[in-house]
N, C-alpha and C positions, 0 to 999 in steps of 0.2 A: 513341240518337236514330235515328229511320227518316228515310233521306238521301232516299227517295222521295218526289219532288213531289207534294202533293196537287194539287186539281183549282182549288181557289181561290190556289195558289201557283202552279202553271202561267199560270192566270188574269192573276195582276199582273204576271210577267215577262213574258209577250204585252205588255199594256196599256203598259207602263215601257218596252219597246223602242219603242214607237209614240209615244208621247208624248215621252218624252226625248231622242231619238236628234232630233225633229224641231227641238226647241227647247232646244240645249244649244250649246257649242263658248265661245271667246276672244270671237266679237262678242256674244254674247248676253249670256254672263258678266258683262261691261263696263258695256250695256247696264242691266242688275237692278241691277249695283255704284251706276249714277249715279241709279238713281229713287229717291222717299223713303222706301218701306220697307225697299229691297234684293232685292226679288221682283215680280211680275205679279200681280196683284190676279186677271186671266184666268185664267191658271195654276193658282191656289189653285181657284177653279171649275172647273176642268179636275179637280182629284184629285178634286171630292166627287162629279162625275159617274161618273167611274171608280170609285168605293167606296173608294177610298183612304184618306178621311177615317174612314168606317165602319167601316174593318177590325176592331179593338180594341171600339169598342162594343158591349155587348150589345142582344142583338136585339129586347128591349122597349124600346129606345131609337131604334128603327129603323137598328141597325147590324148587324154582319155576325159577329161571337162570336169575330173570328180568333184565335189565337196567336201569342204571343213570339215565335216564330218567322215566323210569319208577315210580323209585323211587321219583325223583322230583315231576313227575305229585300227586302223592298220597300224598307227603307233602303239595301242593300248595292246596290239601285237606284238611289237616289238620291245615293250619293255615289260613284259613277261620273261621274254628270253634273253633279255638282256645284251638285245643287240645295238652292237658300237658303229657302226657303220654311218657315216653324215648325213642321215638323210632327212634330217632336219634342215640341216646348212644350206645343203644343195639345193634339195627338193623344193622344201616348204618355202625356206626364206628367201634365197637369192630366186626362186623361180616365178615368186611372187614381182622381184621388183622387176625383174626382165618382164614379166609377162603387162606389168604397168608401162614400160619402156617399152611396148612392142613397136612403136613407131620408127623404133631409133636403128638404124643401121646394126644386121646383126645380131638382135636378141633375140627374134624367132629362129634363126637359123640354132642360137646360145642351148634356147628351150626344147628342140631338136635334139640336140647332144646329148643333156640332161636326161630326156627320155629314154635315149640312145644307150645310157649309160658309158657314154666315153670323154663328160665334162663332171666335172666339179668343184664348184664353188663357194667360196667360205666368205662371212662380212667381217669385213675388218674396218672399224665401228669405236670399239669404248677407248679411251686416251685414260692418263692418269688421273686421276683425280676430277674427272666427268661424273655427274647420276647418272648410273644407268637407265632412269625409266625417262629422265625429261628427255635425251636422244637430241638435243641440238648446244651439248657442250663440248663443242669442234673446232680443238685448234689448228685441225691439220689445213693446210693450203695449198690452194691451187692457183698459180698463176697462167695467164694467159699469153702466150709466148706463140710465135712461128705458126699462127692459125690453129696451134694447139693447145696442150696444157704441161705445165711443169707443178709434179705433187713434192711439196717436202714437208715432215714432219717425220709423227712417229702414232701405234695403233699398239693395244695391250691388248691380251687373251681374245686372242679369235680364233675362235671355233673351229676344229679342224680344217685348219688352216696348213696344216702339214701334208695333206694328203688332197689338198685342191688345184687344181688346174688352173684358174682364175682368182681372182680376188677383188667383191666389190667392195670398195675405199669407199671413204664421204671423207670429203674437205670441204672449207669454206674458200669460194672461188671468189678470189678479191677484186673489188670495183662490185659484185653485184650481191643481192640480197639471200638470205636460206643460204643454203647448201648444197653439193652438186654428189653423185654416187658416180661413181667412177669404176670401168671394166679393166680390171687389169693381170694382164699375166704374172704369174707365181713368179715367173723365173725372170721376171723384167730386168734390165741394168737400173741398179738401183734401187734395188729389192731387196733389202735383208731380213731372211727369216729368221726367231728364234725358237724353234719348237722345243716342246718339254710334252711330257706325260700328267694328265689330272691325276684323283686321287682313283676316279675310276679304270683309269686307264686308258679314257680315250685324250685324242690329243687337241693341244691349241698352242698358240704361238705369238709373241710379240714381235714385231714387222717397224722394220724402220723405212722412211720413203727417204731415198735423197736424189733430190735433182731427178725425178722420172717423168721423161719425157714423154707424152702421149698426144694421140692425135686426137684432133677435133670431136670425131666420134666414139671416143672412147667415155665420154659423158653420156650416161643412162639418161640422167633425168636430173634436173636441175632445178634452180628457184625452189618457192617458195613448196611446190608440188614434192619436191623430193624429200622435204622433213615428214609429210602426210603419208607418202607412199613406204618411207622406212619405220614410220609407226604401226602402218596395216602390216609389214612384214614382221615385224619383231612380233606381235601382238600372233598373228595366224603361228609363228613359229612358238610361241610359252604357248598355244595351246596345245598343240603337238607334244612337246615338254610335258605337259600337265599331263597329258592322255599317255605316256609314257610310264609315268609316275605314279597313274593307275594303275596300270598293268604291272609294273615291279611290283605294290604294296597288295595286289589280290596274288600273286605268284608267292609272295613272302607268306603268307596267311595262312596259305594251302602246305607251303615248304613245312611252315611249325604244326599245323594241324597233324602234317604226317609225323612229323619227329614225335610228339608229346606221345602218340600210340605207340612209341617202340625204346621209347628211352625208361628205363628202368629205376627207380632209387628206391630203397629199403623193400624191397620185392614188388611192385609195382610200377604198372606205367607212370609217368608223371603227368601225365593226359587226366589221372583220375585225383590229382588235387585240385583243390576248389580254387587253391588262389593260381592255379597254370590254368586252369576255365576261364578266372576272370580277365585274367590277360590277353586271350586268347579272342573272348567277346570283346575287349577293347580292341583291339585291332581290327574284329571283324565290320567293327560301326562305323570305325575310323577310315578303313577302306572305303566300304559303301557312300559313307557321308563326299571319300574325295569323287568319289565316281559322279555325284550328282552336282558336284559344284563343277565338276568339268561338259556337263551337260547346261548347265548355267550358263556357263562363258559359251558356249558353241552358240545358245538360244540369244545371242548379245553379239556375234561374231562381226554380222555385217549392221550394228547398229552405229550412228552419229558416235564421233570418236571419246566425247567427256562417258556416253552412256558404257561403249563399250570398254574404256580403260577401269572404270568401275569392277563393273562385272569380273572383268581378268582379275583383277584386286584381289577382290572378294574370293574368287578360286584359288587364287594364289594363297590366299593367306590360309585355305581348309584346308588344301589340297598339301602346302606347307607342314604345316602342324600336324599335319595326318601320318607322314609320310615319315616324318621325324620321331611322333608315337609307334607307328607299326615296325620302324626298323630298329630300333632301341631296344621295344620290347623282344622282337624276334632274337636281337642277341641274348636279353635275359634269359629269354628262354633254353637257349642253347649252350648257355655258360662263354666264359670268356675266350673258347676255343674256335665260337661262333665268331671272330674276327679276321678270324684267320681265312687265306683263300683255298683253304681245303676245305670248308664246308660253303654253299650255297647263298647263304645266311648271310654273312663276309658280302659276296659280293655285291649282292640288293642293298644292303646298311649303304656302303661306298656310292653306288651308284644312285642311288635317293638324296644322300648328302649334295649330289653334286646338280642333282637335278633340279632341288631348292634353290641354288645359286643362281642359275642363267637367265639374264633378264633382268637384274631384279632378288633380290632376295625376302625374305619374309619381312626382315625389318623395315625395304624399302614398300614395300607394297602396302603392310601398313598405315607406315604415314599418307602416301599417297589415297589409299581407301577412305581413311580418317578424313584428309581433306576433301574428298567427293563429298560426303556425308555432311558436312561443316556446310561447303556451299550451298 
């Protein structure tokens, strides 16, 4: 990988220290926690004027051709500041499979929007009792009716899914083989949302399909392409997550660095005990170590799929463990008041917790890693 910034990655970390640095901290946090999406509606127009939205798009779609990486660096932005805004869902994942679907009636115009910042779109993907990582245990269905489609089932925790405009489905389209991704409006008949709040406070929602009727073109991509095309999206999206994850756990590092110089116990800092030193180097390893396994997975991004679900494994499981060490300790460090959402501390712990889960969880990524290694 060349560690040298290009010019449009110099770019967004200019733009992300100006913008985030102004509108981040514990009151603001609170703030986005208590409105009904979880975010700034302002804000979200704040990235598409920034090109933030557009990075990932390509540029007949009037976006900007970035790269994974690029994309990365900008999240390892945003989860510094601990920003809630979907721009993983939208951006990274649904803009990937549209951008795979450009052929299909409408997804260029989709990807337009996205960059536009006046669509948003969440996958509404995992069922009950599905793995998350294999991605083709889909019992939703689609039948073929009136030249179109009829979805009925039912979809669990999709990703801001409360504050999207669209919603891409996967059901299994019956008489034919794989699975189909389906474009559909939030507010369709027969559309039931059930939103709730995570633990971080941003949101996701269980969605019932009954009898929604859609036309012909409202199939992304289908057959057997469509399970391969929802792996490269899931997979570009946990690395965004990861790179995220990064940025929360070097934010957290820095947050306890500062506190241990100003907190006080039996007349001294607590900065000058040896065992708040060693904690403190534990965290700091533990960050750097995630940073580099998130440079692993980027250096694997566009490789053959067994190599590259490897790779993600592998970072998942550092970046995992790392992130689960730095936010723990950080509460240690800050005593049991550090949970609370008046201190900073509080929020990174919550939102690293939740960061582990998506995709995939440590335990899953595990076995899955263990079995690359077996084979």
């Amino acid at each position: 990988m060349d560690f040298a910034k290009s010019d449009i990655q110099t770019m967004l970390l200019d733009s992300a220290e100006r913008l985030l640095s102004d509108s981040s901290g514990v009151e603001y946090w609170r703030e986005q926690h208590r409105s009904p999406l979880g975010f700034a509606e302002v804000r979200w127009a704040q990235f598409a004027e920034l090109g933030w939205l557009a990075l990932p798009v390509p540029e007949e779609a009037g976006g900007l051709s970035g790269t994974i990486e690029d994309v990365a660096l900008l999240n390892i932005a945003l989860g510094q500041a601990l920003a809630t805004e979907p721009y993983v869902s939208t951006v990274v994942l649904a803009g990937h499979i549209l951008e795979q679907s450009a052929g299909e009636a409408g997804a260029m115009e989709a990807l337009g929007s996205i960059a536009a910042g006046t669509l948003r779109i969440a996958l509404a993907h995992q069922e009950n009792g599905a793995d998350p990582l294999s991605l083709d245990g889909v019992a939703m269905t689609a039948r073929a009716r009136g030249g179109g489609f009829v979805l009925d089932g039912g979809k669990i925790m999709a990703l801001d899914a409360p504050s999207a405009n669209q919603l891409i489905v996967s059901a299994r389209i019956e008489g034919e083989e794989g699975i189909g991704l389906f474009l559909v409006p939030s507010g369709h008949d027969g559309v039931a949302v059930t939103a709730y709040p995570l633990l971080d406070s941003t949101r996701a929602a269980d969605i019932a399909f009954n009898g929604v009727a859609l036309p012909a073109d409202a199939l992304l991509v289908g057959g057997n392409h469509a399970l391969a095309v929802l792996r490269e999206a899931v997979d570009r999206a946990s690395i965004a997550f990861m790179a995220q994850a990064v940025g929360a756990m070097e934010a957290a590092v820095k947050i306890c660095g500062s506190y241990v110089q100003e907190r006080k116990q039996f007349g001294v800092v607590i900065g000058s005990f040896q065992a708040i030193q060693h904690i403190l180097a534990d965290m700091f390893v533990a960050a750097h170590q995630a940073r580099s396994m998130l440079y692993h997975a980027l250096a694997n991004a566009d490789q053959p799929e067994a190599r590259r679900a490897a790779a993600l494994s592998a970072a998942r499981i550092v970046i995992g463990d790392a992130s689960q060490l730095v936010s723990r300790n950080g509460i240690q460090v800050h005593g049991g008041y550090g949970l609370t959402d008046e201190y900073a501390i509080g929020h990174y712990f919550r939102r690293l917790m939740c960061l582990e889960k998506h995709f995939g969880d440590l335990a899953a990524h595990l076995e899955r890693f263990g079995g690359s290694v077996l084979a």
